[in-house]
C-alpha positions as CSV (number, residue, x, y, z in Angstrom):
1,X,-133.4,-6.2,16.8
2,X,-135.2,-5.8,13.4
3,X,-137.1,-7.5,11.0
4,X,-134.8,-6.9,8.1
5,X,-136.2,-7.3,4.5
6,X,-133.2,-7.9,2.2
7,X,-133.9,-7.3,-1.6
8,X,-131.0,-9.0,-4.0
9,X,-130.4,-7.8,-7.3
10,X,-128.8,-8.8,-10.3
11,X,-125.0,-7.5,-9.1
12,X,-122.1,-10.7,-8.9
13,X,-122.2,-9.0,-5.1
14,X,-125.1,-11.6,-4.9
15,X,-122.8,-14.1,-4.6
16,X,-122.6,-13.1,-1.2
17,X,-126.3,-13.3,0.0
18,X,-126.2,-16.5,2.0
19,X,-123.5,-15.0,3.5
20,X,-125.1,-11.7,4.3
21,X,-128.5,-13.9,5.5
22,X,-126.5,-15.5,8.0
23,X,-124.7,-12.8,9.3
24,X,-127.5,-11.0,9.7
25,X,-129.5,-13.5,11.5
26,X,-126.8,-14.0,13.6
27,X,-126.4,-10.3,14.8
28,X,-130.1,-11.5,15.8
29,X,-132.0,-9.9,12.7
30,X,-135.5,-11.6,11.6
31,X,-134.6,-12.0,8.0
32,X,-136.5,-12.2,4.5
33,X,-135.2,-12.4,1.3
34,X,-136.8,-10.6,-2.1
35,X,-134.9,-11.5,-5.1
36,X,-135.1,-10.3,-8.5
37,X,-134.9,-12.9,-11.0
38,X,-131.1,-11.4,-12.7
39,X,-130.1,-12.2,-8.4
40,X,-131.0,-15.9,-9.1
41,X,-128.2,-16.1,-11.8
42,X,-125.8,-16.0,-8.7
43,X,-126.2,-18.3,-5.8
44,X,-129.0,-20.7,-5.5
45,X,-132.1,-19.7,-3.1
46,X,-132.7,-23.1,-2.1
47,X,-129.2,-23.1,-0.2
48,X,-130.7,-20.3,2.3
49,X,-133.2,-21.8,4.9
50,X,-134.2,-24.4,3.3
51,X,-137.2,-26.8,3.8
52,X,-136.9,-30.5,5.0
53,X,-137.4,-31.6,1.5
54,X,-134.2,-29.2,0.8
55,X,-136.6,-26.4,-1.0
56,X,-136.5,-22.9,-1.1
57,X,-138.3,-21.7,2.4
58,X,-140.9,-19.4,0.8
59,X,-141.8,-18.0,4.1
60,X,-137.4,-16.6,3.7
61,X,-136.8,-16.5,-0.2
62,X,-139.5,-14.7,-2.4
63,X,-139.7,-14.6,-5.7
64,X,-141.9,-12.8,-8.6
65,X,-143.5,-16.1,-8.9
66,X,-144.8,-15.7,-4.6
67,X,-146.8,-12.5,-5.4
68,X,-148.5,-13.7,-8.6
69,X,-149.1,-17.0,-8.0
70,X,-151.1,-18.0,-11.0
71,X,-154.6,-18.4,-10.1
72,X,-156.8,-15.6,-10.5
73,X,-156.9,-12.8,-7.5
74,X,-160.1,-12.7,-4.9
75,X,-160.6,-9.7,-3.3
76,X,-159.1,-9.7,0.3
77,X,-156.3,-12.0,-0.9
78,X,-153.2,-11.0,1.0
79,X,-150.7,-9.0,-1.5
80,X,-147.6,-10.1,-1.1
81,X,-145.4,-6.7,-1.5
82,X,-147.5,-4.9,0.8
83,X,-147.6,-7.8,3.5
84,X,-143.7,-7.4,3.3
85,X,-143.6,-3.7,3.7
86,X,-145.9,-4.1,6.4
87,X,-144.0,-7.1,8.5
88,X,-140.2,-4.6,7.9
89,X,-138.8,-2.2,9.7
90,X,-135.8,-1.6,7.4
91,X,-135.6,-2.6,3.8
92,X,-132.0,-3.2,2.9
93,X,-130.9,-3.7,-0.5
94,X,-127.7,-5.3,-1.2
95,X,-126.3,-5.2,-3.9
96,X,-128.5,-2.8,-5.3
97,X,-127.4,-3.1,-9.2
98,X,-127.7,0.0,-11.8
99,X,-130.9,-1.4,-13.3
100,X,-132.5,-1.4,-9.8
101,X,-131.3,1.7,-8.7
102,X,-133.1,3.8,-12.1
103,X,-136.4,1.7,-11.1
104,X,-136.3,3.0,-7.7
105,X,-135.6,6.4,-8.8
106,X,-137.9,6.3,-11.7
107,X,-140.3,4.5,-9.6
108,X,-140.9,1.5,-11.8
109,X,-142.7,-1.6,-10.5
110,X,-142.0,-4.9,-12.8
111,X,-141.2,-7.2,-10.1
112,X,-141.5,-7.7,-6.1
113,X,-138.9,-5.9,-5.1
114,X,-139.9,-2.9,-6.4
115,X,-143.1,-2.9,-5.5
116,X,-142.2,-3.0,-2.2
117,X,-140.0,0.3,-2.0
118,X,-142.9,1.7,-3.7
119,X,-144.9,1.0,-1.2
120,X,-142.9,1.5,1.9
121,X,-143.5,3.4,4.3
122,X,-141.0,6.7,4.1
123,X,-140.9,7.2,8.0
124,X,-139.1,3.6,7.7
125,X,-135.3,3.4,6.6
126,X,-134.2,2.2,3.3
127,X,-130.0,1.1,3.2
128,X,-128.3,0.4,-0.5
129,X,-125.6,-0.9,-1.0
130,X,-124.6,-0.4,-5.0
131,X,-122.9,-2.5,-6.5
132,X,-121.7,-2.0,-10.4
133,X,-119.4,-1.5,-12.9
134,X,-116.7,1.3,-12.2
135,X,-117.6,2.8,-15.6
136,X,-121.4,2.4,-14.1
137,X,-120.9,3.9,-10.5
138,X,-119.1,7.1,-11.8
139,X,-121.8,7.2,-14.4
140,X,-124.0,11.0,-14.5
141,X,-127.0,9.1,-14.3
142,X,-126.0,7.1,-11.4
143,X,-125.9,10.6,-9.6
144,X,-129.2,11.4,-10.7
145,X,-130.7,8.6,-9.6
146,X,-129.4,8.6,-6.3
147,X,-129.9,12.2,-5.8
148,X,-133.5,11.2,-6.9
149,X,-133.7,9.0,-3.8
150,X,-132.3,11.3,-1.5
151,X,-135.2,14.0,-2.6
152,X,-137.9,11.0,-1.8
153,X,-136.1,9.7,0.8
154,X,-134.5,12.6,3.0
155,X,-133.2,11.0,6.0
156,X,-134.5,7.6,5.7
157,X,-132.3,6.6,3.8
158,X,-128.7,5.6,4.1
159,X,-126.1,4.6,1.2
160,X,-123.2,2.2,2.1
161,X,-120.8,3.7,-0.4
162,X,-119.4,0.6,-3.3
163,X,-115.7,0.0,-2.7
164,X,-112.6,0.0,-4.9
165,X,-111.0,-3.3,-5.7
166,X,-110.3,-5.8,-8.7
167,X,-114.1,-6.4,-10.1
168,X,-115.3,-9.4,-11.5
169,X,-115.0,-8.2,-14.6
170,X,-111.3,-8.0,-13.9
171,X,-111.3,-3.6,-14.1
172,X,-109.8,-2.2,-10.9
173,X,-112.0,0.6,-9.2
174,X,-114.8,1.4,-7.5
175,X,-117.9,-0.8,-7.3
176,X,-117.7,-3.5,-5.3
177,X,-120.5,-3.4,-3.2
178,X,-119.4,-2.5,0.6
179,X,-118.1,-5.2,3.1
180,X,-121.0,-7.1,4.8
181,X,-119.6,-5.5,8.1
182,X,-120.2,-2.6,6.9
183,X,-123.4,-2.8,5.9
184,X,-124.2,-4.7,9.2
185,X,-123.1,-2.0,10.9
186,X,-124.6,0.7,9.6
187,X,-127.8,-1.1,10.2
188,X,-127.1,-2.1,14.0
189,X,-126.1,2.0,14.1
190,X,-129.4,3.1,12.9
């Protein structure tokens, strides 16, 4: 199986991530978590893995805080994004929210998670799963950007389309980000 790095964004779909960890794991995936900090505002990092003291497993959940830990750098101190994009095979995103999918097509790099795709290595494959707003999804500039990704991409990467339902926000449409099956699937297919 793979070493599966799943980046979490600031979506409600991130309700779903322990969820999504476990499921993973279970379809016998090495898993690690890279959240952006909007993510946290959704489930609670501590409840995946967590350490005998009931922690958040840092070696599993990373946060913006892991790669800049405070102290000063040293030269030949490990950097965190690039140990991740090294340790992957696939970098899964899901749910990959608006504001992270115009970072990734604009190539901005404000917090772990992006620099990671920056980073990655384009021979590797990269899965979203968007989730957003219906007003967001059928969005012009929601095209763009994932056009965008496609031109940087090509074939390495792989969209699990959002799905149509009652949002959080209580509009009906498309959005929701796909079924963890799905996205499970796509991956084991890969």
């Amino acid at each position: 199986m793979a070493n599966v790095l799943l980046g979490v964004t600031g979506s409600v779909a991130a309700i779903h991530t322990p969820q999504l960890h476990g499921e993973l794991r279970a379809a016998g995936h090495d898993v690690k978590i890279v959240v952006t900090k909007s993510s946290l505002y959704f489930f609670d990092a501590a409840t995946i893995a967590p350490t005998a003291a009931g922690q958040r497993n840092k070696n599993v959940v990373i946060l913006d805080e892991d790669e800049w830990p405070g102290s000063s750098y040293q030269r030949g101190d490990p950097v965190l994004h690039i140990e991740l994009r090294r340790w992957a095979d696939v970098l899964l995103i899901a749910p990959c929210d608006a504001n992270t999918l115009a970072k990734l097509a604009l190539g901005l790099t404000d917090n772990c998670l992006t620099c990671v795709y920056r980073a990655w290595d384009r021979t590797r494959r990269v899965i979203l799963a968007p989730a957003m707003n219906t007003l967001m999804w059928q969005h012009p500039v929601t095209k763009r950007h994932l056009d965008q990704l496609t031109t940087d991409l090509g074939a390495a990467l792989h969209v699990v389309l959002p799905i149509s339902k009652k949002l959080a926000c209580d509009d009906v449409g498309v959005g929701a980000m796909a079924e963890r099956d799905a996205i499970i699937a796509l991956l084991t297919a890969l």
